[in-house]
C-alpha positions as CSV (number, residue, x, y, z in Angstrom):
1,X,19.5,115.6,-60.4
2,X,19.6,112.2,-61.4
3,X,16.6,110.3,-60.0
4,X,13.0,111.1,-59.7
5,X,10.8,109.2,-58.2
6,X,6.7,109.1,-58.5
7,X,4.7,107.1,-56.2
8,X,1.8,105.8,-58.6
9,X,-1.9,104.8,-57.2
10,X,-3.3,104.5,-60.7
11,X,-5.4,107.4,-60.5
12,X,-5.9,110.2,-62.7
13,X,-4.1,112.5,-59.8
14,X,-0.8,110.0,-59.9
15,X,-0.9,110.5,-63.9
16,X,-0.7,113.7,-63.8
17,X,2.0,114.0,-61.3
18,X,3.9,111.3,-63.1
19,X,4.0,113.2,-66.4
20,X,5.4,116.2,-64.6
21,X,7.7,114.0,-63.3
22,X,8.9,112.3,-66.2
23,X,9.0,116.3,-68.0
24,X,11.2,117.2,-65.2
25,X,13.3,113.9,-65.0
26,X,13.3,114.9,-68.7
27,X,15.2,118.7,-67.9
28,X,17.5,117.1,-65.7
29,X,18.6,114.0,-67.7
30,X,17.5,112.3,-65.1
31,X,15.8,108.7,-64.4
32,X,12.6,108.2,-63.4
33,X,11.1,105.6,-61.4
34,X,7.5,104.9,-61.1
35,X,6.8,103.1,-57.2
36,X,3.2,101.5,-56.3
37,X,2.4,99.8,-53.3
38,X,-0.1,97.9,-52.2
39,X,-1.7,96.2,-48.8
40,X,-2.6,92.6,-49.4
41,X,-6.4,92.0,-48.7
42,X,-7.4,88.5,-50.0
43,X,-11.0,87.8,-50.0
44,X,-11.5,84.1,-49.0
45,X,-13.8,81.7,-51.0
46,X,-16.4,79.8,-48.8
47,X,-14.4,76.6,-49.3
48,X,-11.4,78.6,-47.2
49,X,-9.5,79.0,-50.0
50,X,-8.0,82.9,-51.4
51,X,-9.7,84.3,-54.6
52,X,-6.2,85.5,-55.7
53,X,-2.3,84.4,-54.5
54,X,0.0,87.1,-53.0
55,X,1.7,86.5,-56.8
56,X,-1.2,86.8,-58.7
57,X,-1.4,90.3,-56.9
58,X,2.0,91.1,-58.0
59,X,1.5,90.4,-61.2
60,X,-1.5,91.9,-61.5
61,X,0.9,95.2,-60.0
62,X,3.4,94.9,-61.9
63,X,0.9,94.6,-65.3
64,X,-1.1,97.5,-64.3
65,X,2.2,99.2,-63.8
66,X,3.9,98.8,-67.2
67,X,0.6,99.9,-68.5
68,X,0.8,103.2,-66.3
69,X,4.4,103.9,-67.6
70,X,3.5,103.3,-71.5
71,X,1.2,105.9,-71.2
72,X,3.6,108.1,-69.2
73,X,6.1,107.7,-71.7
74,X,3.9,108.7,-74.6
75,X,2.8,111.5,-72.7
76,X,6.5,113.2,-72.2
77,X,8.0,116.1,-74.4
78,X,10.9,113.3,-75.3
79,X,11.7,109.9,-74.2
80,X,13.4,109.3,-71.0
81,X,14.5,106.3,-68.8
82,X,11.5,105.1,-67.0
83,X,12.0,102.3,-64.2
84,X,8.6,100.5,-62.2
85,X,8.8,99.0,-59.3
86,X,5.7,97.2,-57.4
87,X,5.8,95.7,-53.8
88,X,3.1,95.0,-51.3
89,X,4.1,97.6,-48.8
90,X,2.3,100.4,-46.4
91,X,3.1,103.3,-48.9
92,X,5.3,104.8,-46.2
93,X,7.6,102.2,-45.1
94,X,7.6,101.2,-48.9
95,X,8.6,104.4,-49.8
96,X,11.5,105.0,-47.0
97,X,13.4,101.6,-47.4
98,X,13.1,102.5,-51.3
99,X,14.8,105.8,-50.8
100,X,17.4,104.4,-48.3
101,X,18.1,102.1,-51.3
102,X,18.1,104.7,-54.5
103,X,19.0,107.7,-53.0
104,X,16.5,109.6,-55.1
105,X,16.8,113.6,-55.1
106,X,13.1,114.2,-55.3
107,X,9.4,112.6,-54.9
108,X,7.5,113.7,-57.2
109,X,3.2,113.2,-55.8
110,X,0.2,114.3,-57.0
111,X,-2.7,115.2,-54.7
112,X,-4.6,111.7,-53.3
113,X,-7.2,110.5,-51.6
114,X,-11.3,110.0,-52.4
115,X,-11.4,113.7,-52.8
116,X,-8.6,115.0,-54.7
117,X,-9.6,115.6,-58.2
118,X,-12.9,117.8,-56.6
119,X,-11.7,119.2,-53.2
120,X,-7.6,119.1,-54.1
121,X,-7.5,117.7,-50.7
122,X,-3.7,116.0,-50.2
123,X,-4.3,112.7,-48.6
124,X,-3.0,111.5,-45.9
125,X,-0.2,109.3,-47.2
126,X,1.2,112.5,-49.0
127,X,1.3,114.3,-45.7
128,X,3.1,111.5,-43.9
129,X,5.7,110.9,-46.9
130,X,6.3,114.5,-46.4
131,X,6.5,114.3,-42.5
132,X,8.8,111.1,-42.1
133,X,10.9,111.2,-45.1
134,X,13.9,113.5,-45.5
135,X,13.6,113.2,-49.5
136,X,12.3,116.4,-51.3
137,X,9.0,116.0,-51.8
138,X,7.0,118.0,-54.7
139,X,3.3,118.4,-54.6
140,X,2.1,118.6,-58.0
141,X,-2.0,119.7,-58.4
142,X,-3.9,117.7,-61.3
143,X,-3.7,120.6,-64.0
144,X,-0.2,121.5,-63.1
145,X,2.5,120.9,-65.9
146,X,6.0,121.1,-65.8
147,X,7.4,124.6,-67.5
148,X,11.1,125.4,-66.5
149,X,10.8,127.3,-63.4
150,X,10.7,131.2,-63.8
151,X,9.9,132.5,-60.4
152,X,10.3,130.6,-56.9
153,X,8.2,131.6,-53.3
154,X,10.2,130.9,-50.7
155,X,7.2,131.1,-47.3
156,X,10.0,131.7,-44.5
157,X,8.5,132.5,-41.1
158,X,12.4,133.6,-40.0
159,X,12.3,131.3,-37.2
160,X,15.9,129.9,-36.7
161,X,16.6,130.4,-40.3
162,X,20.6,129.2,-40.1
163,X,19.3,125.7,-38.2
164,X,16.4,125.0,-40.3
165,X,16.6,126.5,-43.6
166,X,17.8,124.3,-46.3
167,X,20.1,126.8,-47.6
168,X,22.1,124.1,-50.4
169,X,19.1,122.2,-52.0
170,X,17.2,126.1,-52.5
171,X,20.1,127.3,-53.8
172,X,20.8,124.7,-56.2
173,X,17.0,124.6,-57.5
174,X,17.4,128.6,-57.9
175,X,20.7,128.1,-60.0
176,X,19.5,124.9,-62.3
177,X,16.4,127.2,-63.5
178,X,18.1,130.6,-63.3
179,X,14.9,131.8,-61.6
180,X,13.9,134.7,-59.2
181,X,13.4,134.3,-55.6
182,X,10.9,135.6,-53.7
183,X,10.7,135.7,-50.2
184,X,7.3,135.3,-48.2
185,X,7.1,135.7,-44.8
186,X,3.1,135.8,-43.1
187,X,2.9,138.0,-39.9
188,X,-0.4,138.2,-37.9
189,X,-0.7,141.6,-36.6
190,X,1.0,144.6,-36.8
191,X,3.0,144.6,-33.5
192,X,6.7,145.0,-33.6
193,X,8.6,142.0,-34.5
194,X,10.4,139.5,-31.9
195,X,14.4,140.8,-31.8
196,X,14.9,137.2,-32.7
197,X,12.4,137.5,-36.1
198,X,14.7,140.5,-36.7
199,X,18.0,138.6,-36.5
200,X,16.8,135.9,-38.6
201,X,15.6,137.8,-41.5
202,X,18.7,140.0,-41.3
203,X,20.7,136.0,-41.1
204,X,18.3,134.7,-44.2
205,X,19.2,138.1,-46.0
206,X,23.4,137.5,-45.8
207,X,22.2,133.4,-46.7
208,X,20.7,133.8,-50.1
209,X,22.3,137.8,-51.3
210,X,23.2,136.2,-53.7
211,X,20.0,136.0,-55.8
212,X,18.9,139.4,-55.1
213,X,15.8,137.9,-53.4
214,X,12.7,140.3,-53.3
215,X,10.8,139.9,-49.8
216,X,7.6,140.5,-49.4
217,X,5.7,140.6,-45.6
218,X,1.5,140.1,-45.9
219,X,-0.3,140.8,-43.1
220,X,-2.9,137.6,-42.7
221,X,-4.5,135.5,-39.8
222,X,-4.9,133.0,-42.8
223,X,-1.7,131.5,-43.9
224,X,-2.8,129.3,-46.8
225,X,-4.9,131.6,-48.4
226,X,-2.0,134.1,-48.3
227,X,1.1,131.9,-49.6
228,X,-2.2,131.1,-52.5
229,X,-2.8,134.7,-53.2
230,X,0.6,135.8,-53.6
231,X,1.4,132.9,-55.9
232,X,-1.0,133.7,-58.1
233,X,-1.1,137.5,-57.9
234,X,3.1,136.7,-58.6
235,X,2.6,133.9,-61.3
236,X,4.9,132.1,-59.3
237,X,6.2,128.6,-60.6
238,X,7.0,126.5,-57.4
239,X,6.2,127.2,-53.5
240,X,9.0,126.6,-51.2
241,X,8.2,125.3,-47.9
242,X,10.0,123.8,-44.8
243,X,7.5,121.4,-43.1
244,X,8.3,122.3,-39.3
245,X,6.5,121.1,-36.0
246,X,4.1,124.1,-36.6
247,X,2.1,121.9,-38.8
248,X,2.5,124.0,-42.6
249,X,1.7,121.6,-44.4
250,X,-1.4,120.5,-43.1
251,X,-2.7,124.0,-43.1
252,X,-1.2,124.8,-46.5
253,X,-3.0,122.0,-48.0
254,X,-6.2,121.3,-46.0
255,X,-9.7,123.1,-46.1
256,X,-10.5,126.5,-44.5
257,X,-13.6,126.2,-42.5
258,X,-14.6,129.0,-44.4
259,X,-13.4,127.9,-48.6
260,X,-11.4,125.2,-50.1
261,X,-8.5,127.8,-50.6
262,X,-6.3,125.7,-52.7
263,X,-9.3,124.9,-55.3
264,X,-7.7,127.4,-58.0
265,X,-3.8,127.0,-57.4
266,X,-1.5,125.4,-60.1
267,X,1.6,126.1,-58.4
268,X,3.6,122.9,-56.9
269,X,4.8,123.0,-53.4
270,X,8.0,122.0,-52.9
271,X,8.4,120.6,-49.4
272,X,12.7,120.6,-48.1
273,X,13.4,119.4,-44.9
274,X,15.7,121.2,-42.3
């Protein structure tokens, strides 16, 4: 891994995650690059005339910015490269055209919007960097920090595991750490299992032998609070997931009508892509 990069908002959320960042940049050897956008809104005087300039708002950016990554730095276990970079740009379109550019092997985000630090509700903007780019994208929750990983969750559903699984970037995460793979797979009643589940788990089996994965099979109608009870009941490190068109993420990381389920995790999701 050479690059990391951590979108930054300024809030206490994007610290955190930035920090972890910078400690895993730091395992790696690796750069990291602190991104913030921002949407131009110009209040206008009564005269007609703008408050602030499009550059005083990049300056303004890019001040706030080397603030944010003074305060990163002294925060990391040892000092690493640490790039900024500040444009006015929807956070998504930002973010895409920067990855086309660096070629980055992971995003690094902490939990946003009004009601992360209470509710560890990911914002929207983190579930549409995960849906429309192809990076990596780590989910780190505000009292998360980085440890080396010791034990991975992999949550397969062993639906066309040889298409979608990405079997190269898991098995390089599970090498760089050394650590144990678990495999979690949620089934919602106790009916016998599609032939095709059957193939597929047989197929993810032969993939990743070579690990000695344990797998694990929990009986829930509640996926989230499942993946969240094994992690902790596990002390598992990092959550594996592939975000597919059965919505995942959203249901990994948004509330139950019933509790906030993720209120008490530590555990990062790692989101790879098929």
């Amino acid at each position: 891994m050479k690059k990391i990069v951590a979108p930054v908002d300024f809030s206490e959320a994007s610290a955190s995650a930035a920090i972890f960042a910078g400690n895993l940049a730091a395992f790696y050897g690796a750069e990291l690059l602190l991104y913030h956008s921002y949407e131009v809104a110009i209040p206008v005087s009564a005269f007609g005339y703008p408050f602030v300039t499009p550059h005083e708002m990049q300056e303004a950016a890019n001040y706030e910015l080397e603030q944010f990554k003074q305060r990163v730095q002294a925060a990391l276990r040892r000092t690493i490269t640490i790039n900024t970079f500040s444009e006015s740009a929807i956070l998504t379109d930002g973010l895409a055209e920067l990855c086309k550019q660096q070629q980055p092997d992971m995003i690094v985000m902490g939990l946003s919007g009004k009601n992360a630090l209470t509710r560890l509700v990911v914002g929207s903007n983190t579930i549409k960097v995960i849906r429309q780019l192809t990076c990596p994208v780590l989910v780190v929750p505000p009292k998360a920090e980085f440890i080396p990983v010791r034990k991975v969750c992999f949550a397969c559903d062993y639906e066309k595991v040889v298409e979608t699984t990405p079997i190269g970037p898991l098995k390089k995460l599970l090498l760089d750490f050394n650590a144990e793979l678990h495999v979690l797979n949620i089934i919602f009643d106790e009916s016998a299992a599609p032939a095709e589940k059957v193939l597929d788990g047989m197929y993810i089996n032969e993939l990743l032998k070579e690990f000695r994965p344990e797998y694990h099979t929990l009986l829930s109608s509640d996926v989230t609070y499942s993946i969240n009870w094994f992690a902790e009941k596990e002390k598992i490190d990092w959550i594996v997931v592939i975000p597919k068109k059965h919505n995942l993420v959203e249901r990994l990381f948004s509330r139950s009508k019933t509790q906030e389920l993720i209120h008490h995790t530590h555990t990062p999701v790692l989101c790879m892509h098929e």
